[in-house]
PLY file of the C-alpha trace (Angstrom):
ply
format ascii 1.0
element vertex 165
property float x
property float y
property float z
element edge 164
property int vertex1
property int vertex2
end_header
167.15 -66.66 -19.86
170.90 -67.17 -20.52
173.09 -70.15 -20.57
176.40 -70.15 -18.66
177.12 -74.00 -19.62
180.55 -74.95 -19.38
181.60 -71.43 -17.42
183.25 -70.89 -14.75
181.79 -68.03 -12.25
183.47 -66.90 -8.61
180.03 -65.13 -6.71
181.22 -62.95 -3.45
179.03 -62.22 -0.96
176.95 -65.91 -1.66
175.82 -66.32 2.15
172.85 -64.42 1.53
170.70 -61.57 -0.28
172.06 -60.32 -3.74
175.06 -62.60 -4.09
173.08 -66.27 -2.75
169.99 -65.43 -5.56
173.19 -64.81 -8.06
174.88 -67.79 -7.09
171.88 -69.71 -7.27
170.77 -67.99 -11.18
173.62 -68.60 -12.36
173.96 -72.67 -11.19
170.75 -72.95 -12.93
171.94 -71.54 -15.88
174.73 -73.83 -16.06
177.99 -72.63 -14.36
179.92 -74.43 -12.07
180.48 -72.06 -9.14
183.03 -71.38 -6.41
180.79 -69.21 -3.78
182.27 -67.00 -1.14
181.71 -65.49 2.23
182.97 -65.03 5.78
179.95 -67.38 6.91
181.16 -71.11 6.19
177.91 -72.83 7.29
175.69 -70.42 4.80
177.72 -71.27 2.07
177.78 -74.61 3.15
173.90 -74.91 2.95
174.06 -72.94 -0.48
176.13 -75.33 -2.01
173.83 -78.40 -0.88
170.89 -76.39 -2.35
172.81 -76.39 -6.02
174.06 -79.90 -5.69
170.22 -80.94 -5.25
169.01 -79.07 -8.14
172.01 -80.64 -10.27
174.26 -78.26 -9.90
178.14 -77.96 -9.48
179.66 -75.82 -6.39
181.97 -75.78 -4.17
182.58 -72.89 -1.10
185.98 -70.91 0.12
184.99 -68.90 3.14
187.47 -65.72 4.06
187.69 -62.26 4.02
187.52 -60.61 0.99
189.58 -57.74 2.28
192.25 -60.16 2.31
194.37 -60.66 -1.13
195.54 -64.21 -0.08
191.61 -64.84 -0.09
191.38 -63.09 -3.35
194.00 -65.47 -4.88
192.51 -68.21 -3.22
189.51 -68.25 -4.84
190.88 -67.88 -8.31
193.23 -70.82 -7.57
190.25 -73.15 -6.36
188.36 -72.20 -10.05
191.01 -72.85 -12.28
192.36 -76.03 -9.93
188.52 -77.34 -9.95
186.54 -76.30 -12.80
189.93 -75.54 -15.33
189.64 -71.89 -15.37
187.64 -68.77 -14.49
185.01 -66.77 -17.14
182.88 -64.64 -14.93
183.42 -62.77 -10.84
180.86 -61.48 -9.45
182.12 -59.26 -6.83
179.56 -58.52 -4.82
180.88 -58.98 -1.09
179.82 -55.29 0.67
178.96 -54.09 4.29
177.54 -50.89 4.85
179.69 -50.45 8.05
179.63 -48.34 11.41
177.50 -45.41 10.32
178.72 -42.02 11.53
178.97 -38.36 10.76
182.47 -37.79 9.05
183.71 -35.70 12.23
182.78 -38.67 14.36
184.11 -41.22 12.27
187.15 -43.03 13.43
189.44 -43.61 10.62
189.59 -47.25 11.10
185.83 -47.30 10.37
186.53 -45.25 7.19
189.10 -47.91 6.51
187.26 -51.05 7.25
184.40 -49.84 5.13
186.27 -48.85 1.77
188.48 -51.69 2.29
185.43 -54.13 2.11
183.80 -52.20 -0.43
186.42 -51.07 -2.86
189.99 -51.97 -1.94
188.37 -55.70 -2.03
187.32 -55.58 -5.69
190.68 -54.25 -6.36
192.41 -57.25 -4.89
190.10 -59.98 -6.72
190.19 -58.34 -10.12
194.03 -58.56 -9.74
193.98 -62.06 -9.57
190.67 -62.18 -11.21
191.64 -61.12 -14.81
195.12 -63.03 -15.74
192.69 -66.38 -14.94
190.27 -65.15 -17.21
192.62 -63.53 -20.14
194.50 -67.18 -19.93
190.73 -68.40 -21.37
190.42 -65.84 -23.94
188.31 -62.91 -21.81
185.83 -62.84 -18.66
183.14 -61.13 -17.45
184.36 -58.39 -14.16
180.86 -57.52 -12.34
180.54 -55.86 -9.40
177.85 -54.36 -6.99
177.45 -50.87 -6.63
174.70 -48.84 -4.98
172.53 -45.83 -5.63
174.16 -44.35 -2.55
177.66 -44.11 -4.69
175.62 -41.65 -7.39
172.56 -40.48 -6.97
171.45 -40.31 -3.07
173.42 -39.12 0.11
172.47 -40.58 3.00
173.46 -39.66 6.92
176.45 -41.84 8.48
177.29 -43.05 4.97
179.82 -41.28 4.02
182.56 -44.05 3.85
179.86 -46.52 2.15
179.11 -44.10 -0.84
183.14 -43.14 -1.31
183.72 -46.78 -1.58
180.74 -47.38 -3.95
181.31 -44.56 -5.99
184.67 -45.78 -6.29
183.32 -48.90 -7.59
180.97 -47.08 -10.58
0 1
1 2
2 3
3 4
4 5
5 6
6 7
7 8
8 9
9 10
10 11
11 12
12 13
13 14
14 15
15 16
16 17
17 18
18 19
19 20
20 21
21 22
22 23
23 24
24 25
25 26
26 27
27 28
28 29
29 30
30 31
31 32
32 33
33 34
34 35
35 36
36 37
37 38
38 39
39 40
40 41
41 42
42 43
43 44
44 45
45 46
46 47
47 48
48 49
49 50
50 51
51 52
52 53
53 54
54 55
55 56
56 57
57 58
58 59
59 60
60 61
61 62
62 63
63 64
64 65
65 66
66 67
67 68
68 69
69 70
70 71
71 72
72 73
73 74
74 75
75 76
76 77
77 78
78 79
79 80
80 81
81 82
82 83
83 84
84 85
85 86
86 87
87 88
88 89
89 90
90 91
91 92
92 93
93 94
94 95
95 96
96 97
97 98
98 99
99 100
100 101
101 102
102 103
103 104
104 105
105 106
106 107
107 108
108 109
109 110
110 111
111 112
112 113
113 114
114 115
115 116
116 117
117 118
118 119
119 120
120 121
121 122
122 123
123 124
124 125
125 126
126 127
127 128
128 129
129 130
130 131
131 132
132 133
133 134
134 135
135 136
136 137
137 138
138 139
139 140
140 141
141 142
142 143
143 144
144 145
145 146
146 147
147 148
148 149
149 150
150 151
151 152
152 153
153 154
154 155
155 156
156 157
157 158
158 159
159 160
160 161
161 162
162 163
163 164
């Protein structure tokens, strides 16, 4: 394994799937954690499940399209744990699927904005946290959909995650 002792990690997207298991890793490992989601009572159960192991967390639910959320959560890491050294940004949706000619552009919108404009807004606050603590680690979740598969309805999802790689 790997040992995060003494870091400080931000996990997106911790109410469930990919970014709960990471959340939950990377506790174990060590980190103290400020989780995210929309879904306050999800990351209000996650955060009980790493206090019982021993673990340090605490939860900031929002939107992640939002760059007062973004800031947020970088404020709540440095102001509790004395910094930030890793962000994993892996908040996503796939969205309303539809053909580009039936796609309204405020699904197009909605979709890259979750998916891409998001991980613009947290790296922006994100990375003067972690350069004030000598460096960071920036991850974020792509898909095979952004380079290697197309898929029908998915047209916003892959621009956004392509966008991402």
């Amino acid at each position: 394994m790997f040992a995060l002792t003494e870091k400080v990690a931000i996990v997106t997207g911790a109410s469930s799937g990919i970014g709960r298991a990471t959340a939950s890793l990377f506790a174990e490992q060590g980190a103290s954690l400020v989780v995210a989601a929309r879904r306050r009572a999800e990351l209000d159960a996650l955060v009980g499940e790493i206090e019982t192991a021993g673990g340090t967390a605490i939860a900031l639910a929002g939107d992640v399209r939002d760059e007062a959320y973004a800031r947020a959560l970088v404020e709540l890491a440095v102001e509790s744990f004395g910094g930030l050294d890793i962000a994993f940004n892996n908040a996503g949706a796939v969205g309303l699927m539809a053909q580009v000619p039936e796609m309204a552009p405020a699904t197009w919108h909605d979709t890259i904005d979750t998916n891409l404009t998001s991980a613009f807004l947290a790296a922006r606050h994100q990375i003067p946290a972690m350069l004030e603590r000598g460096g960071g680690s920036l991850i974020f979740t792509s898909s095979f959909v952004g380079y290697t598969a197309g898929m029908p309805g998915m047209a916003a999802y892959a621009a956004a995650k392509a966008g991402l790689i």
